[in-house]
PLY file of the C-alpha trace (Angstrom):
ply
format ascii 1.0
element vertex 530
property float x
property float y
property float z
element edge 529
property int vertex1
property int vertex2
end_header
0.00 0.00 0.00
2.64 2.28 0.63
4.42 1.59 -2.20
1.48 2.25 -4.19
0.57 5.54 -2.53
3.98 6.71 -3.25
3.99 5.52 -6.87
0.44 7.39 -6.86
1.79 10.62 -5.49
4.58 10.83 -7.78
2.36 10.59 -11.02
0.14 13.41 -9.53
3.41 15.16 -9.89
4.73 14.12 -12.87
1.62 15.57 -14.61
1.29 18.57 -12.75
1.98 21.20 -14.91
2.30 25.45 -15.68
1.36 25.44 -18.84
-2.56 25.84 -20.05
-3.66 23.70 -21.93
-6.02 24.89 -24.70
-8.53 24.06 -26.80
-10.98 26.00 -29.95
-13.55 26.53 -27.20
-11.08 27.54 -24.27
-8.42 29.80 -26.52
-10.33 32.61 -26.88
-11.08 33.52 -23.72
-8.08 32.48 -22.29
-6.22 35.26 -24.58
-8.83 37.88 -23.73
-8.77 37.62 -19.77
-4.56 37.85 -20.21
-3.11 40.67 -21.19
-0.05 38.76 -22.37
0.18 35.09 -23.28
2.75 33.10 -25.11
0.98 30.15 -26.94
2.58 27.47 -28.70
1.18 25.35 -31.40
2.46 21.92 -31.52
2.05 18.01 -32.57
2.88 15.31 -29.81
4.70 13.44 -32.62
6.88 16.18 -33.12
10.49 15.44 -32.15
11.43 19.47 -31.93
8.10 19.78 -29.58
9.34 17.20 -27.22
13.07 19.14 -26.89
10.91 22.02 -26.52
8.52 20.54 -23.88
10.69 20.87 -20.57
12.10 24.18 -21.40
8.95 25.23 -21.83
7.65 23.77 -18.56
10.61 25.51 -16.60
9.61 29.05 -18.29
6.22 28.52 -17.41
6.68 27.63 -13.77
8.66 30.98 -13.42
7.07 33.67 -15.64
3.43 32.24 -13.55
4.93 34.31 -10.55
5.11 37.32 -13.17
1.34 36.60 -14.40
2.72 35.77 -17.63
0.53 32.70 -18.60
2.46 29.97 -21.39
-0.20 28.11 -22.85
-0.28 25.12 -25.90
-2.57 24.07 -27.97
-2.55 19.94 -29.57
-2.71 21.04 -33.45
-3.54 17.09 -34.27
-6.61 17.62 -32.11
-7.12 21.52 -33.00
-6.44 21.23 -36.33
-9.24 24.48 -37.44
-7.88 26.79 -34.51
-4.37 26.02 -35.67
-5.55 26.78 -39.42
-7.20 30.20 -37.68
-3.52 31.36 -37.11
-1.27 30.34 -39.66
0.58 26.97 -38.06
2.22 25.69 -40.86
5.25 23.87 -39.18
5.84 22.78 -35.39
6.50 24.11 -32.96
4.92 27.64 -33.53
5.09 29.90 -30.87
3.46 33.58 -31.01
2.95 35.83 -28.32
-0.69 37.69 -27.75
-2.20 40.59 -26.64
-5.42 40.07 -27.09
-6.80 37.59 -29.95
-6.27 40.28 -32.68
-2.84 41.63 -31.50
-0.72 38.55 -32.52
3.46 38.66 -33.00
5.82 35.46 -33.90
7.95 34.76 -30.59
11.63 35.33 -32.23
14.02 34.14 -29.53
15.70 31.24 -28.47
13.90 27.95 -27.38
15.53 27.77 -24.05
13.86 28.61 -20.49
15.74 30.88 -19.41
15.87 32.72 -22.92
11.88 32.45 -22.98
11.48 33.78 -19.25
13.73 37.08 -20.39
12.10 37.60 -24.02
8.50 37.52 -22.22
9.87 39.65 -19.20
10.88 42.40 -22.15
7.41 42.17 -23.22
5.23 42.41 -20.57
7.15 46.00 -19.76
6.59 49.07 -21.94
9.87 49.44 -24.45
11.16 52.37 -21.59
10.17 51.65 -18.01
10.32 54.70 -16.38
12.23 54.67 -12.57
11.71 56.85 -10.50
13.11 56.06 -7.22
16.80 54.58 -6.03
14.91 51.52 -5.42
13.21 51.08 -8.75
16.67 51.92 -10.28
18.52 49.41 -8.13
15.81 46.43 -8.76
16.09 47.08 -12.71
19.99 47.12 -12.58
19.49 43.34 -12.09
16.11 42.56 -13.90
18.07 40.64 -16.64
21.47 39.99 -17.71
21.81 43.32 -19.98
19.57 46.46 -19.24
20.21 50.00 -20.14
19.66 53.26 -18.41
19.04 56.53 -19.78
19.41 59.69 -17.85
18.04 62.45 -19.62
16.86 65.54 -17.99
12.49 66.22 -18.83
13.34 68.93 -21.25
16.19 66.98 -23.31
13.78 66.15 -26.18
16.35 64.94 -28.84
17.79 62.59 -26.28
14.57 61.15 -25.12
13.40 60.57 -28.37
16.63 58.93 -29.74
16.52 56.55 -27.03
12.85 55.61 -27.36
13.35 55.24 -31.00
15.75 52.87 -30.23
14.32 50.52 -27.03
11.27 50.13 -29.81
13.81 48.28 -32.03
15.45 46.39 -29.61
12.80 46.07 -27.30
13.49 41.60 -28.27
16.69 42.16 -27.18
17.00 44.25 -24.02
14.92 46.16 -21.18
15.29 49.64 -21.15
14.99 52.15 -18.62
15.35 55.73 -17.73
15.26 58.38 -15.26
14.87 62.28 -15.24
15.63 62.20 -11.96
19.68 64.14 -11.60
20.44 63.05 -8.32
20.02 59.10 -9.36
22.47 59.71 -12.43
25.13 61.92 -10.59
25.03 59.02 -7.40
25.79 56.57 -10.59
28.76 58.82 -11.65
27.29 60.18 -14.90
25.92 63.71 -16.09
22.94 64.21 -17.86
22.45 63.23 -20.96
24.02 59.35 -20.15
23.41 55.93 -21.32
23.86 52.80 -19.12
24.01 49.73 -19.55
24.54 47.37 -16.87
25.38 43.53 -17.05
26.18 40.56 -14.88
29.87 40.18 -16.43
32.72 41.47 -17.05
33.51 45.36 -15.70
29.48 45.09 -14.33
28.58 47.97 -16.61
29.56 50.69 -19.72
28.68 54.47 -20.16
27.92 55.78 -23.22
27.60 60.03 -23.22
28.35 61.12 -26.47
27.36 61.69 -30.25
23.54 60.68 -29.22
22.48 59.51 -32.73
20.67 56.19 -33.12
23.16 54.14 -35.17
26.04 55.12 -32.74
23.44 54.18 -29.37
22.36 50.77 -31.40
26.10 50.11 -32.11
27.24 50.44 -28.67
24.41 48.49 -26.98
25.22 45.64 -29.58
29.17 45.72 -28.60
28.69 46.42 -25.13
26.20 43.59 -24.27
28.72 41.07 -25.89
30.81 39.66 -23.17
34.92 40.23 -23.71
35.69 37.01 -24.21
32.57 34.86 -24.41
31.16 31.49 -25.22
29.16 30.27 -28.59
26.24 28.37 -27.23
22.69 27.97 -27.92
21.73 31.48 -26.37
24.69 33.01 -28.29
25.21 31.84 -31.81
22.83 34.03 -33.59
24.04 37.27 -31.58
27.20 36.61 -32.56
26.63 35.89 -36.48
24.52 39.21 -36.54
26.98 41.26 -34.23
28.55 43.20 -37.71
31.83 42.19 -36.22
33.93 38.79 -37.09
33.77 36.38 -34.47
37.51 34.64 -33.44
36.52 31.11 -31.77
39.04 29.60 -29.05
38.52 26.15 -29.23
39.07 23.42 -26.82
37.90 20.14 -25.31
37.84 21.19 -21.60
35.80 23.31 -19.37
39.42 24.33 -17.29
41.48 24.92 -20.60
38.89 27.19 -22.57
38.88 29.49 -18.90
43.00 29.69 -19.26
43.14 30.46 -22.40
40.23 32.80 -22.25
42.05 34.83 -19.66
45.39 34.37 -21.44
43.85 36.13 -24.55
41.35 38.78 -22.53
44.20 41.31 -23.80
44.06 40.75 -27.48
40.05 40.86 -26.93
40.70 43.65 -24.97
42.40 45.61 -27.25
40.64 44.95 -30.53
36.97 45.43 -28.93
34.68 46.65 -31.17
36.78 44.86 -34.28
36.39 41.41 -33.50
33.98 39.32 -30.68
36.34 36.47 -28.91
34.11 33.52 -27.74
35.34 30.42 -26.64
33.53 26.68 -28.11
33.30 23.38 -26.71
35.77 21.43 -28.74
34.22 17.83 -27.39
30.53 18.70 -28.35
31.12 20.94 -31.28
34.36 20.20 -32.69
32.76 19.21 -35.99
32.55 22.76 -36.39
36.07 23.67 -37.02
35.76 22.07 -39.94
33.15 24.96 -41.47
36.38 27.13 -40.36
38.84 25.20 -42.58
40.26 24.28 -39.20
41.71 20.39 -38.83
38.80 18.71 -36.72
40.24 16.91 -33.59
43.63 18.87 -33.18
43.03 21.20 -30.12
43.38 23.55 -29.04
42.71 26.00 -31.70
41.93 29.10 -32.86
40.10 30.82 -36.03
38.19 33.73 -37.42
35.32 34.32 -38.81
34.00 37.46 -40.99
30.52 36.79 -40.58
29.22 39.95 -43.06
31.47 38.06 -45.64
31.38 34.23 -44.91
34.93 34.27 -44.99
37.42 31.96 -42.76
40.62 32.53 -41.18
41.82 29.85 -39.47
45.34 29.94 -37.16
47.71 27.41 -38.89
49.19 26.86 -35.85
47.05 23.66 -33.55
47.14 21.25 -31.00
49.45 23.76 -28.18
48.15 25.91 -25.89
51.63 27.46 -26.33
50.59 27.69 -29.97
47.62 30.37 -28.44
49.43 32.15 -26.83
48.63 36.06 -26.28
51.64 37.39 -28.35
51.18 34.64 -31.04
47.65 35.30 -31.17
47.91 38.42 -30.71
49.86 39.14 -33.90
47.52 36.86 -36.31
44.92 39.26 -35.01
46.48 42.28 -35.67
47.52 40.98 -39.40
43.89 40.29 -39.86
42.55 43.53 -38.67
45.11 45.35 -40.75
44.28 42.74 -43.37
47.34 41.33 -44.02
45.82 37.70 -43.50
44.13 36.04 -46.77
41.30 34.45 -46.59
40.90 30.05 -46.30
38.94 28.66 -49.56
37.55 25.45 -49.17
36.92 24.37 -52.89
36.21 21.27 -55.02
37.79 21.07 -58.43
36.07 22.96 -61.52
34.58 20.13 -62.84
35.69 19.18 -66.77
32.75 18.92 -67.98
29.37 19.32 -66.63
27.52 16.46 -66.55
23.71 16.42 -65.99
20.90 18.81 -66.49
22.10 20.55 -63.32
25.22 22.88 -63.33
27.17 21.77 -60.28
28.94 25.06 -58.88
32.09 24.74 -57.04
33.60 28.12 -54.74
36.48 28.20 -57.53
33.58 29.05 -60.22
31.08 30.03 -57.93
31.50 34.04 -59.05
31.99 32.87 -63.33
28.85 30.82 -63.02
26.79 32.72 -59.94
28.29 35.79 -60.27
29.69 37.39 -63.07
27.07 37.06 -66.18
23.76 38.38 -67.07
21.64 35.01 -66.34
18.96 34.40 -63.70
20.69 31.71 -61.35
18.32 29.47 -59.36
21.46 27.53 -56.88
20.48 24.81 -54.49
22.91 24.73 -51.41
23.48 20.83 -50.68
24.78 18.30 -48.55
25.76 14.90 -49.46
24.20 13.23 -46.58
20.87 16.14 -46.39
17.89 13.55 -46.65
15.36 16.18 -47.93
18.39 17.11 -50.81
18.19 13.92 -51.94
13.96 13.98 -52.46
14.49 17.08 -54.32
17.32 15.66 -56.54
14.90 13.96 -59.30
12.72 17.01 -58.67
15.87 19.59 -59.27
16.87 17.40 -62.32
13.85 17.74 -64.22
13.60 21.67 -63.59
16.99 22.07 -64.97
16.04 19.71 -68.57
12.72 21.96 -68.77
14.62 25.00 -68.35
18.00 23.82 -70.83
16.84 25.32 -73.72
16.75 28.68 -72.50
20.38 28.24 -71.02
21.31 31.64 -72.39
19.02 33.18 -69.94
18.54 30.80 -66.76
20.54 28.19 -65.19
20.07 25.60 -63.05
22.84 24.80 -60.37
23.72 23.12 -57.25
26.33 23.95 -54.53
27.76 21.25 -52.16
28.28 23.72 -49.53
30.01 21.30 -47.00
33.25 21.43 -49.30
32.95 24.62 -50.84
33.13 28.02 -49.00
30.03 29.98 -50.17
29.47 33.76 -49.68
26.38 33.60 -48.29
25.66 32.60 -44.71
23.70 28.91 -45.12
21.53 27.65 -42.47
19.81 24.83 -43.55
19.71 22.25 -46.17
18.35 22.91 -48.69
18.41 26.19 -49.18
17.69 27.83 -52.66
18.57 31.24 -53.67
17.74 32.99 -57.05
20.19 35.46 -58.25
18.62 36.96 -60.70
20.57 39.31 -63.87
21.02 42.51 -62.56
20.84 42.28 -59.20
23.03 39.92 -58.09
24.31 41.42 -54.94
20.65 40.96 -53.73
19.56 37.24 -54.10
15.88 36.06 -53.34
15.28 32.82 -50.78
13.04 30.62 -52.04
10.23 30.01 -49.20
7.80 27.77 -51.29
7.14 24.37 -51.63
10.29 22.16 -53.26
7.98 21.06 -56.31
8.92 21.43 -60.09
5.33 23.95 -60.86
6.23 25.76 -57.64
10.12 26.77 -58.30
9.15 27.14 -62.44
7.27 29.45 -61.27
9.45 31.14 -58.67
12.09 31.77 -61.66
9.35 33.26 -63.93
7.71 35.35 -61.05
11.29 36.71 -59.22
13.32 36.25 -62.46
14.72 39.32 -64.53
13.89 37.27 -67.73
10.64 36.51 -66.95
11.09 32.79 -68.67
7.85 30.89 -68.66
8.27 26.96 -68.90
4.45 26.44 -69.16
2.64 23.81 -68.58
5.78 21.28 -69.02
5.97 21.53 -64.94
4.10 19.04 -63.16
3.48 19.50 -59.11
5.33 16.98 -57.22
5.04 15.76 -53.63
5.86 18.61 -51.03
8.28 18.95 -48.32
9.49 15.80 -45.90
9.48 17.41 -42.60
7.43 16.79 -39.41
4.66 19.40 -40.53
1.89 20.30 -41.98
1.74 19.68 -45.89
1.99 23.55 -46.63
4.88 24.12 -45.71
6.84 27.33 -43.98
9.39 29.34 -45.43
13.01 28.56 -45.35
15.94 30.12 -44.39
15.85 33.01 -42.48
18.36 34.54 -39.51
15.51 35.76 -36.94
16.64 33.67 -35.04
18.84 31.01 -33.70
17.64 27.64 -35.19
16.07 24.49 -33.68
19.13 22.93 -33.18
21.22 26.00 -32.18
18.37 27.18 -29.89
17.80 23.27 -28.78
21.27 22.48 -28.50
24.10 23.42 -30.93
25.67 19.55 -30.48
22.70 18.57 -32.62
23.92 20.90 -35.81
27.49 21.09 -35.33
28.34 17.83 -34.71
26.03 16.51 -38.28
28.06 16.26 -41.00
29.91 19.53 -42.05
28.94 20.23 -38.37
27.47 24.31 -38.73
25.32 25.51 -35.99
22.07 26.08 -36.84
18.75 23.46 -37.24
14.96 24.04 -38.77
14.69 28.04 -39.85
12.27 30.17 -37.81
10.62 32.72 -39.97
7.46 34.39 -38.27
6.88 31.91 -35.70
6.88 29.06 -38.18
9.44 26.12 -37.97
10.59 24.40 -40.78
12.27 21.02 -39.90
15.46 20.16 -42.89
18.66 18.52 -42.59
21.20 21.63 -41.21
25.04 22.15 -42.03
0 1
1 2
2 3
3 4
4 5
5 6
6 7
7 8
8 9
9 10
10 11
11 12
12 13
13 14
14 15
15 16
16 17
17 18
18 19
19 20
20 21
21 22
22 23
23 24
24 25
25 26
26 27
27 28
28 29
29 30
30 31
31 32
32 33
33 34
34 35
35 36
36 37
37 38
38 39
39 40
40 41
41 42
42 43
43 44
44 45
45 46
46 47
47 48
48 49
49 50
50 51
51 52
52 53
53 54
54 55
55 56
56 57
57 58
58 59
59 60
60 61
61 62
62 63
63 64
64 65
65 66
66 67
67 68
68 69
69 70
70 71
71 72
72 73
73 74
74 75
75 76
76 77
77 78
78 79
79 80
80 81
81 82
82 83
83 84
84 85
85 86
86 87
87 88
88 89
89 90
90 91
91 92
92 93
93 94
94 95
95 96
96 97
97 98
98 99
99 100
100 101
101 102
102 103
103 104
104 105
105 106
106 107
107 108
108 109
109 110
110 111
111 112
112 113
113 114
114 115
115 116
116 117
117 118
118 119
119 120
120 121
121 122
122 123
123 124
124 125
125 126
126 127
127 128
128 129
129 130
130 131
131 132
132 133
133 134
134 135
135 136
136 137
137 138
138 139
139 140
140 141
141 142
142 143
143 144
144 145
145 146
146 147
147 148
148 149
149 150
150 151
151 152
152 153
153 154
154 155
155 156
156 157
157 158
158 159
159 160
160 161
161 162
162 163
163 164
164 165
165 166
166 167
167 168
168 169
169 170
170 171
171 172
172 173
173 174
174 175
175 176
176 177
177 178
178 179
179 180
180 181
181 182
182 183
183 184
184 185
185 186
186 187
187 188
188 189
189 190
190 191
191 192
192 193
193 194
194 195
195 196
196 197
197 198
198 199
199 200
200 201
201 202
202 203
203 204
204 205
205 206
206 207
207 208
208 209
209 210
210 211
211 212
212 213
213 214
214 215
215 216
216 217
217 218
218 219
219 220
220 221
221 222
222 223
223 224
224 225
225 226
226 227
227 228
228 229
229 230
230 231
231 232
232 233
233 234
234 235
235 236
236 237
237 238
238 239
239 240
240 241
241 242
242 243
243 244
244 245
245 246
246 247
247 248
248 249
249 250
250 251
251 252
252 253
253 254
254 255
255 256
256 257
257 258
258 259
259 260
260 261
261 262
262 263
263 264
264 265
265 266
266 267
267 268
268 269
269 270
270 271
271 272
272 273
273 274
274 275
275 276
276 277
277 278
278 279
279 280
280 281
281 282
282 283
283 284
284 285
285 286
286 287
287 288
288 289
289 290
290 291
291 292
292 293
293 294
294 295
295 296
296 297
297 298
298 299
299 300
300 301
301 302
302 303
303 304
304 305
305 306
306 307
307 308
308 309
309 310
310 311
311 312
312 313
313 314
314 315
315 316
316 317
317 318
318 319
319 320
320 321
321 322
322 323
323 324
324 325
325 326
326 327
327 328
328 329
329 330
330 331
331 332
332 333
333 334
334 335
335 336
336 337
337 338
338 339
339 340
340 341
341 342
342 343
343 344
344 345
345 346
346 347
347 348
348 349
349 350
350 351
351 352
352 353
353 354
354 355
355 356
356 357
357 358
358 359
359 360
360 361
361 362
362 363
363 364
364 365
365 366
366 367
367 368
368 369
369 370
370 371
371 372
372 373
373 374
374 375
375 376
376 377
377 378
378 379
379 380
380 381
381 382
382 383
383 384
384 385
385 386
386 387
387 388
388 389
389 390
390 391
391 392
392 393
393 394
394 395
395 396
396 397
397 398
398 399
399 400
400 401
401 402
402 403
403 404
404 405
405 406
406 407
407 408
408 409
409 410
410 411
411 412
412 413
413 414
414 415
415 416
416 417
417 418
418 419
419 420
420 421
421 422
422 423
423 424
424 425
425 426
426 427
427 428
428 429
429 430
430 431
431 432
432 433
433 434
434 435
435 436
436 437
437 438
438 439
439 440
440 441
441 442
442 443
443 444
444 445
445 446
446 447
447 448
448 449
449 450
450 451
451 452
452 453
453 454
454 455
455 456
456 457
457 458
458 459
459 460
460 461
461 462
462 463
463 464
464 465
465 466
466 467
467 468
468 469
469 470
470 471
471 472
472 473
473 474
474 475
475 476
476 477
477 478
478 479
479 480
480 481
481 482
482 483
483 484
484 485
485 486
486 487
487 488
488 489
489 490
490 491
491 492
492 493
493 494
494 495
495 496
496 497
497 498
498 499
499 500
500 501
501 502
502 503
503 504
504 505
505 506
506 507
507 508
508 509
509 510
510 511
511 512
512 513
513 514
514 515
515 516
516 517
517 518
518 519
519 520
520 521
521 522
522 523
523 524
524 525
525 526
526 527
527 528
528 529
């Protein structure tokens, strides 16, 4: 009997839960009687759901004390609700005020990355404090917050700074205070900027040239830790920083702390040029390969320009005397002065082309891509990509319907796990169309992978306008674990499925990069990832 009581009482628990669970008759409601709710839209089959699932719990459980309600709703079992708003891939999260005033959730799937992006949102974009004590329980209301002290009648100031918590409202609280006794007891004259953090020197001041780009730009650099670490929470702050990122790799916790201190003066010194982050070498080591780094020699070190795609890795690996702060030090300098040439991973130009498909390598990527006055339609690939190879047959025929007009469009394929690509690929597959003219500005393609569908992307997006007709049949959609229609692809909103639910899952496949399904407005789309 006991034994049975206590196997009793622990179910109760194991189903006790935070989140609300929903339903077409309860949802409404629910969202009207909360001012803010964060709903997601799942499938219990769903393998990204289930990852999700205790995160989720965790943020729940927390943001309840903050009357922040997380509710979900079983799209196998609410199928016309889920229709209502759009679900087109699982998990969808989106984040309601109200059952009209609807927004995609855009950060990471972690708890503690949920608990802050819902925090942000359930405070106006510039809390007013107006007391020590309000200013001292902000200071630590997240990991990043800035302060603006601006005196009442400082209009330019004030409206700068509002003009600029509205855009980064996602990505950090803001406060401020008219109040001159609280700035001069934090050592600043009016007009200052803040921003305080749990790391590092505890907090920057930023007092001049009050424009928005320069208040943006020094919230972005500030907020990024000296030497950090890329990690699920990180990744996509890092790759949208503006700034190359220089990765310190190694397989221990002790030796990535010594030689992040070791190298805190070259990060130091060439702050605001470069972001220093250390990486996991035993979870993520696939990823030095994506660096043109040798996978398995640690330690090591490498760069990357992440407006440009381009790689710099440190010859030297395997030491940590090889990292140390004057060798290090000098690579560094030679690449900011750019004195350092950029790594190339390429295939060889192939002889001949063989197939209806033009197969790209980065040695011809800008003759064939680049450099002509054709409408390009290239399919980023991986060998082992499981949804590349249900689109090969598909690809194939495309390219034979579109061959006679090979003066005007062409058909090709990048393997981007050997071959360094400009563009920044998260997923496979991803398709881009440069199109003639403007090739500096290629289009994603976000439809379904059928032949009709991407004919008709190149006639719709194309500068030729070429229209195969009636020659393309619609094939089978998608394989992912969604709906049939399926969301778009490839977009940097956000850290990935795998990068928010774990980089080891992404950078340890394959080519190893760190990213999973795409988010793009709420909407996951599940594909093999670099």
């Amino acid at each position: 009997m006991k034994i049975s009581t206590a196997v009793l009482g622990f179910a109760a628990l194991a189903v006790a839960s935070d989140v609300h669970d929903l339903t077409g008759q309860t949802f409404n409601d629910f969202v009207k009687d909360h001012d803010l709710v964060l709903a997601e839209f799942f499938a219990p089959w769903c393998g990204h759901c289930k990852a999700l699932a205790p995160e989720y719990e965790e943020a729940a459980t927390t943001l309840k004390d903050k009357s922040i309600p997380l509710a979900k709703i079983d799209c196998t079992a609410e199928q016309e609700l889920c229709q209502e708003y759009g679900v087109e891939g699982y998990p969808t999260l989106k984040v309601f005020r109200g059952p009209q005033n609807i927004a995609p959730y855009s950060g990471p799937r972690k708890a503690e990355a949920i608990i802050s992006y819902m925090t942000k949102q359930s405070l106006p974009s510039v809390s007013l404090l107006q007391s020590t004590e309000a200013l001292e329980e902000f200071k630590t209301a997240d990991k990043v917050v800035l302060v603006g002290y601006f005196s009442t009648d400082d209009k330019t100031s004030n409206v700068t700074y509002e003009e600029v918590a509205d855009q980064l409202r996602d990505s950090f609280l803001f406060g401020a205070t008219s109040d001159e006794a609280l700035a001069k007891a934090e050592g600043v004259t009016q007009p200052a900027i803040v921003l305080y953090k749990d790391f590092d020197e505890g907090k920057n001041v930023f007092e001049e040239g009050f424009t928005k780009d320069k208040l943006i730009d020094f919230a972005k650099a500030a907020s990024t830790p000296l030497v950090g670490e890329v990690g699920p929470e990180t990744y996509a702050g890092y790759m949208a920083a503006g700034i190359p990122l220089a990765y310190i790799f190694s397989e221990s916790a002790e030796e990535r702390e010594s030689l992040a201190k070791a190298l805190r003066p070259v990060a130091e010194k060439q702050k605001g040029k470069l972001n220093f982050a250390t990486i996991d070498a035993k979870a993520f080591g696939q990823h030095a390969g994506n660096l043109n780094l040798e996978v398995g020699k640690w330690p090591a070190f490498a760069i990357q320009d992440t407006e440009k795609n381009q790689k710099f890795p440190y010859s030297a690996q395997g030491s940590v005397s090889d990292l140390s702060e004057k060798k290090i030090g000098k690579f560094v300098e030679d690449f900011v002065a750019g004195k350092v040439e950029p790594s190339v991973k390429s295939e060889p130009i192939p002889d001949k082309q063989e197939g209806p498909v033009t197969v790209v390598v980065a040695k011809n990527y800008q003759e064939v891509v680049i450099d002509n006055d054709k409408d390009v339609l290239l399919e980023f690939y991986a060998p082992w990509c499981g949804h590349c190879k249900a689109l090969a047959p598909k690809y194939d025929e495309l390219a034979g319907m579109f061959k006679q007009y090979s003066d005007k469009v062409v058909i090709a394929k990048v393997d981007a796990t050997l071959n360094d690509v400009p563009d920044e690929i998260s997923g496979f597959p991803t398709i881009k169309l440069f199109k003639a003219g403007s090739k500096d500005a290629p289009v994603d393609y976000s439809g379904s992978r059928t032949v009709e569908d991407l004919a008709n992307f190149i006639r719709e997006n194309g500068s030729h306008k070429i229209d195969v007709g009636s020659k393309a049949e619609t094939m089978e959609g998608v394989e992912t674990d969604q709906m049939p229609k399926q969301a778009p692809a490839a977009t940097a909103s956000d850290l990935s499925e795998s990068v928010t639910e774990g980089i080891k899952d992404t950078i340890t496949k394959a080519a190893g990069a760190i990213k999973d399904a795409i988010i793009d407005d709420g909407e996951v789309e599940e594909h093999d990832e670099l």
